[in-house]
Short mmCIF file of the C-alpha atoms (twelve columns), coordinates in Angstrom:
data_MODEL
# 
_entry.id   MODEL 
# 
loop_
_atom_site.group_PDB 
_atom_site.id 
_atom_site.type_symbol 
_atom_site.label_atom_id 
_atom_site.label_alt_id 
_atom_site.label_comp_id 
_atom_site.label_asym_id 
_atom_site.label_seq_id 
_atom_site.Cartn_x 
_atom_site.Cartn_y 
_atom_site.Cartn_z 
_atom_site.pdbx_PDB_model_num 
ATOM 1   C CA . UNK A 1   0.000   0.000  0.000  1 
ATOM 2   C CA . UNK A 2   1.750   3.332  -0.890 1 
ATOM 3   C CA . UNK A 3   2.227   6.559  1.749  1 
ATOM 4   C CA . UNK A 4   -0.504  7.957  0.696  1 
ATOM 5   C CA . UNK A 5   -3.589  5.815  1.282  1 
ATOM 6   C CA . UNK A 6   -1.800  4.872  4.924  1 
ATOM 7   C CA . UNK A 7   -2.480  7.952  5.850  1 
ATOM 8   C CA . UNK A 8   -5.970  8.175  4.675  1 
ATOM 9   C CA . UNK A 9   -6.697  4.809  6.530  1 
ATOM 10  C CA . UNK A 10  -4.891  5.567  9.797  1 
ATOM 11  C CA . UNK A 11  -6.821  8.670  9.782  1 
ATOM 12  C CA . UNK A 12  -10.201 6.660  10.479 1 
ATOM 13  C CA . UNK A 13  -12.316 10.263 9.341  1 
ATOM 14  C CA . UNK A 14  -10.423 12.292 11.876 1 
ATOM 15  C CA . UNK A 15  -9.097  15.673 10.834 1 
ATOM 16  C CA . UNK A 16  -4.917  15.758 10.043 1 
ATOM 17  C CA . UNK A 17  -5.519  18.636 12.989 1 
ATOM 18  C CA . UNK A 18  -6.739  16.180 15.935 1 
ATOM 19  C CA . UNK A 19  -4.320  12.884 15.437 1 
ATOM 20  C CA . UNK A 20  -1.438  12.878 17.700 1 
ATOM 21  C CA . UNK A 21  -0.069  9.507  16.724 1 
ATOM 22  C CA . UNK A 22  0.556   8.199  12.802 1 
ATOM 23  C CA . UNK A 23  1.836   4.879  11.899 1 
ATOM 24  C CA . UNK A 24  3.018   4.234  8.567  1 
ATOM 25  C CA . UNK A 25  4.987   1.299  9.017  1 
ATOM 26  C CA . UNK A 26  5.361   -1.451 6.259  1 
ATOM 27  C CA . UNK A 27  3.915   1.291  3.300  1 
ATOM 28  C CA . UNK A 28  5.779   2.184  0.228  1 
ATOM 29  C CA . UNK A 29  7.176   5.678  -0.456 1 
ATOM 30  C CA . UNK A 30  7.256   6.633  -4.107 1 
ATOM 31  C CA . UNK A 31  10.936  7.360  -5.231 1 
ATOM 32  C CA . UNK A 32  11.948  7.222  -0.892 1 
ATOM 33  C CA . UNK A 33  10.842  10.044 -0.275 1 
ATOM 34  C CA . UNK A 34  7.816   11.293 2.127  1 
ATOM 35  C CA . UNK A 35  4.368   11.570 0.650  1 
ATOM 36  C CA . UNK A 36  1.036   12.329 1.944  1 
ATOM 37  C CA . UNK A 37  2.728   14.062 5.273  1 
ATOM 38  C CA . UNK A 38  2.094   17.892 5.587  1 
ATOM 39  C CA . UNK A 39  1.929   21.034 7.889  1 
ATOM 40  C CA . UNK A 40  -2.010  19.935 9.069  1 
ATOM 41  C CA . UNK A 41  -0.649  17.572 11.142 1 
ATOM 42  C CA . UNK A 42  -0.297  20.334 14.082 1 
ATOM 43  C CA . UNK A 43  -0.679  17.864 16.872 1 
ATOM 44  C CA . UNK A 44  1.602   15.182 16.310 1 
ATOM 45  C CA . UNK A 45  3.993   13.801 18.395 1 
ATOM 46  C CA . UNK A 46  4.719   10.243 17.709 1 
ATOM 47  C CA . UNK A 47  5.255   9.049  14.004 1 
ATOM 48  C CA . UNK A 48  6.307   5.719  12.894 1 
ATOM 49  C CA . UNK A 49  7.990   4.826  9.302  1 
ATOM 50  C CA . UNK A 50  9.940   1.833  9.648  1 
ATOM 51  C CA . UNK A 51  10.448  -0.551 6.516  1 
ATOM 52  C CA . UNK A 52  9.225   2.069  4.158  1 
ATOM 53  C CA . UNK A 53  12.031  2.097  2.021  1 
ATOM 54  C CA . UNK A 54  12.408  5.850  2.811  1 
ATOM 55  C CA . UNK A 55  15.781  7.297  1.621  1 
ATOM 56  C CA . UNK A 56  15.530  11.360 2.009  1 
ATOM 57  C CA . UNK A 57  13.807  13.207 4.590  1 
ATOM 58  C CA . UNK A 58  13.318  16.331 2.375  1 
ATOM 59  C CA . UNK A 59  9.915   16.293 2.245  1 
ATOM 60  C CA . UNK A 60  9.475   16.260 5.602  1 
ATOM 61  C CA . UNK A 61  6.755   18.809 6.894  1 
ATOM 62  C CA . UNK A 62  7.370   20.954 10.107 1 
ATOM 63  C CA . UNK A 63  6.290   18.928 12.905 1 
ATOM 64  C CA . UNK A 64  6.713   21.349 16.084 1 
ATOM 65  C CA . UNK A 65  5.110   19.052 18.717 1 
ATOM 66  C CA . UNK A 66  6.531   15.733 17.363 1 
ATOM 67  C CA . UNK A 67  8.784   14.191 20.098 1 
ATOM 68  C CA . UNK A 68  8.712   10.733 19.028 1 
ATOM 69  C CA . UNK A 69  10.068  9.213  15.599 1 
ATOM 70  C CA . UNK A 70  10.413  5.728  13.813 1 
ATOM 71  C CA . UNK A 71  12.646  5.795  11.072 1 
ATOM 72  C CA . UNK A 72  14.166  2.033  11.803 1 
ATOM 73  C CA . UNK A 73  15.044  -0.296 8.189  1 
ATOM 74  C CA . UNK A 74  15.023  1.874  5.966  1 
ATOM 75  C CA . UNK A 75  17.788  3.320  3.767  1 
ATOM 76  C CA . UNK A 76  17.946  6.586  5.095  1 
ATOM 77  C CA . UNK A 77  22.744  7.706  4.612  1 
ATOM 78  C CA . UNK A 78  22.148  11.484 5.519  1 
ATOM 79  C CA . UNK A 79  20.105  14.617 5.065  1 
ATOM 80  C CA . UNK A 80  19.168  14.530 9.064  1 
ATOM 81  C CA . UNK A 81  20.464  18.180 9.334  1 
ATOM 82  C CA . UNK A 82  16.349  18.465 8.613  1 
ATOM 83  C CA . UNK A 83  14.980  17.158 11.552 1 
ATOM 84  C CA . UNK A 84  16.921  19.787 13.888 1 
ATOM 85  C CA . UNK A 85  14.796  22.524 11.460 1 
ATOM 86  C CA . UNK A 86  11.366  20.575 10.862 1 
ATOM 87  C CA . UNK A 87  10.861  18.800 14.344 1 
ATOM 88  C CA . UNK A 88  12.864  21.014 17.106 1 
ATOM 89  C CA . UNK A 89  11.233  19.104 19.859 1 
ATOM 90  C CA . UNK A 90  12.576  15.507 19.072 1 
ATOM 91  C CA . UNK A 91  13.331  13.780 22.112 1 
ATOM 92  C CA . UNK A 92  13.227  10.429 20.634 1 
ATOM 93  C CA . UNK A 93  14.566  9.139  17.258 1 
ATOM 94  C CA . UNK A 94  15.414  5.579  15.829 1 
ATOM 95  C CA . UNK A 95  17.616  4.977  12.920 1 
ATOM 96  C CA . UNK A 96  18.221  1.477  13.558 1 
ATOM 97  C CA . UNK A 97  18.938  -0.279 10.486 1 
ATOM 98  C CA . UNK A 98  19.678  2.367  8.027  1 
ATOM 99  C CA . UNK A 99  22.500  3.398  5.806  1 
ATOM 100 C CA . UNK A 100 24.531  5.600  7.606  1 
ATOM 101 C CA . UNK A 101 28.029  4.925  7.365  1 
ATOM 102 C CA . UNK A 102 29.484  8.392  8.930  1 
ATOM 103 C CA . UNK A 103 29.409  10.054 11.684 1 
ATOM 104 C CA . UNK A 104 29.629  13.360 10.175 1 
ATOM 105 C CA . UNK A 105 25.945  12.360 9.101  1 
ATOM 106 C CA . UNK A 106 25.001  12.320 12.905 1 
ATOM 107 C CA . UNK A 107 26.707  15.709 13.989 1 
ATOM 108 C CA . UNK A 108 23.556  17.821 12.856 1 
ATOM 109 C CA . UNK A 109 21.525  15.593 15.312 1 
ATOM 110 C CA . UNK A 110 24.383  15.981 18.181 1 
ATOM 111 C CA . UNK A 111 24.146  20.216 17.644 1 
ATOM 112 C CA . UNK A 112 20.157  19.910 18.314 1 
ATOM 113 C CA . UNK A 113 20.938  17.502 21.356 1 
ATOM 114 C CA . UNK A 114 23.566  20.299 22.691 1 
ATOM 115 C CA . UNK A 115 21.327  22.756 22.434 1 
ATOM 116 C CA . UNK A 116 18.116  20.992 24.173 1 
ATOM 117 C CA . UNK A 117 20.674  19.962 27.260 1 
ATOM 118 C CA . UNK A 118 21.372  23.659 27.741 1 
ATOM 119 C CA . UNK A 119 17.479  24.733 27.537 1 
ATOM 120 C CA . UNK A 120 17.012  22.029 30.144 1 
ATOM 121 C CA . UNK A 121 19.812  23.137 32.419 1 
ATOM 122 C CA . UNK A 122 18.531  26.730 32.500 1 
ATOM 123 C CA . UNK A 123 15.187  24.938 33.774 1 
ATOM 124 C CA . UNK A 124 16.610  22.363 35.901 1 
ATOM 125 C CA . UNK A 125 18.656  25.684 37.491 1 
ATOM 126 C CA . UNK A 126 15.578  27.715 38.084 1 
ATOM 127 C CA . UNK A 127 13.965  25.145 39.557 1 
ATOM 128 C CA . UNK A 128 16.793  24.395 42.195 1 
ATOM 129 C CA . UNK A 129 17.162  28.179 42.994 1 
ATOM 130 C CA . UNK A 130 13.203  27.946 43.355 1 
ATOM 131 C CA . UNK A 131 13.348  25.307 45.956 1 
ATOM 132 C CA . UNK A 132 16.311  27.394 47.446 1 
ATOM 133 C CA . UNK A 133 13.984  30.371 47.497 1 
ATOM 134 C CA . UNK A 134 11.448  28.300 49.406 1 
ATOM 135 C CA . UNK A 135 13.924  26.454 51.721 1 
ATOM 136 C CA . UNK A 136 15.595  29.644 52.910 1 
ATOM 137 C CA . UNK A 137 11.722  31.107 53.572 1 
ATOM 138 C CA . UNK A 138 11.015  28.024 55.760 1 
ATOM 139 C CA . UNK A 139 13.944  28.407 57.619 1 
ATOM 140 C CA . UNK A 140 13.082  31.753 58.185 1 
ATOM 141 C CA . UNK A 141 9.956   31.230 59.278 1 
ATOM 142 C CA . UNK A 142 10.964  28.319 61.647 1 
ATOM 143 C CA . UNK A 143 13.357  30.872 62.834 1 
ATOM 144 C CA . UNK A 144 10.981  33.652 63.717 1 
ATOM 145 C CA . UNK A 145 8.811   31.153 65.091 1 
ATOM 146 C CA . UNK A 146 11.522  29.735 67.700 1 
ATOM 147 C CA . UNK A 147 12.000  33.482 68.422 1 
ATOM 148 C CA . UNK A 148 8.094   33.851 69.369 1 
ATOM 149 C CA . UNK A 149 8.435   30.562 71.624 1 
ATOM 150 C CA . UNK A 150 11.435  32.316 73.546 1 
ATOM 151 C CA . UNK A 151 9.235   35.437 74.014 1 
ATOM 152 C CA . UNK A 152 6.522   33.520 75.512 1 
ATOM 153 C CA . UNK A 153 8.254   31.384 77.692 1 
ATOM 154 C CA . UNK A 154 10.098  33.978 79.320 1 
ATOM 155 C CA . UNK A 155 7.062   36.414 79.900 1 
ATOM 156 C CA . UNK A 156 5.459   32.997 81.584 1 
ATOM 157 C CA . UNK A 157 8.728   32.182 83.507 1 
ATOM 158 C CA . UNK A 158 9.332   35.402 84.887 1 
ATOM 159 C CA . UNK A 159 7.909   36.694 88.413 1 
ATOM 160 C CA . UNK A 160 5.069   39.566 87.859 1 
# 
């Protein structure tokens, strides 16, 4: 069955708009490259083509929410400088069984990985000097609290 009617099929009469998953695995891809894919599919974050003979990722639309991807057995050597451009939230991405013989191929996909660990870091440091924030104010608290306690016990300890 070719790329095209997949889609159609997997779409069981939804809108491109409202799926979140697509699996295309096992279709055939006219000349290896993507067909049928495009910008409507605004939702999706997990897509599947393994075994679909798919050999250039050109024609792949911009997928901002896709995290998830399934390119496994096909015959994919390069061109994956696309996916840091067309899916920028990738966290997950499988080309198992492909034709990449270099790892120049990769380094496009190592950039985009750099640059997700340091948006992550800058979270992962606001958070900590968040809970700093909040541990210091507890502290305080427990603080002005003990102080409170001393005030009271000497006003009932002492001889009026």
């Amino acid at each position: 069955m070719e790329m095209k009617k997949r889609i159609n099929l997997e779409l069981r009469n939804r809108a491109p708009e409202e799926v979140t998953e697509l699996v295309l695995d096992n279709c055939l891809c006219v000349n290896g490259e993507i067909e049928g894919l495009n910008d409507t599919f605004k939702k999706l974050e997990f897509l599947s083509m393994a075994n679909v003979e798919l050999s250039s990722l050109a024609r792949l639309p911009s997928l901002n929410k896709l995290r998830k991807l399934e390119l496994s057995d096909n015959i994919i050597s390069g061109g994956l400088e696309v996916l840091a451009e067309k899916c920028p939230n990738l966290t997950y991405l499988n080309l198992s069984g492909n034709k990449i013989k270099d790892l120049s191929t990769v380094e496009a996909l190592m950039e985009m990985k750099m640059m997700k660990m340091k948006r992550k870091m800058k979270l992962v440091h606001l958070k900590d000097l968040r809970k700093r924030r909040k541990r210091k104010r507890m502290m305080m608290m427990k603080t002005k609290r003990a102080q409170i306690w001393e005030r009271e016990k000497r006003k009932w300890a002492s001889p009026t």
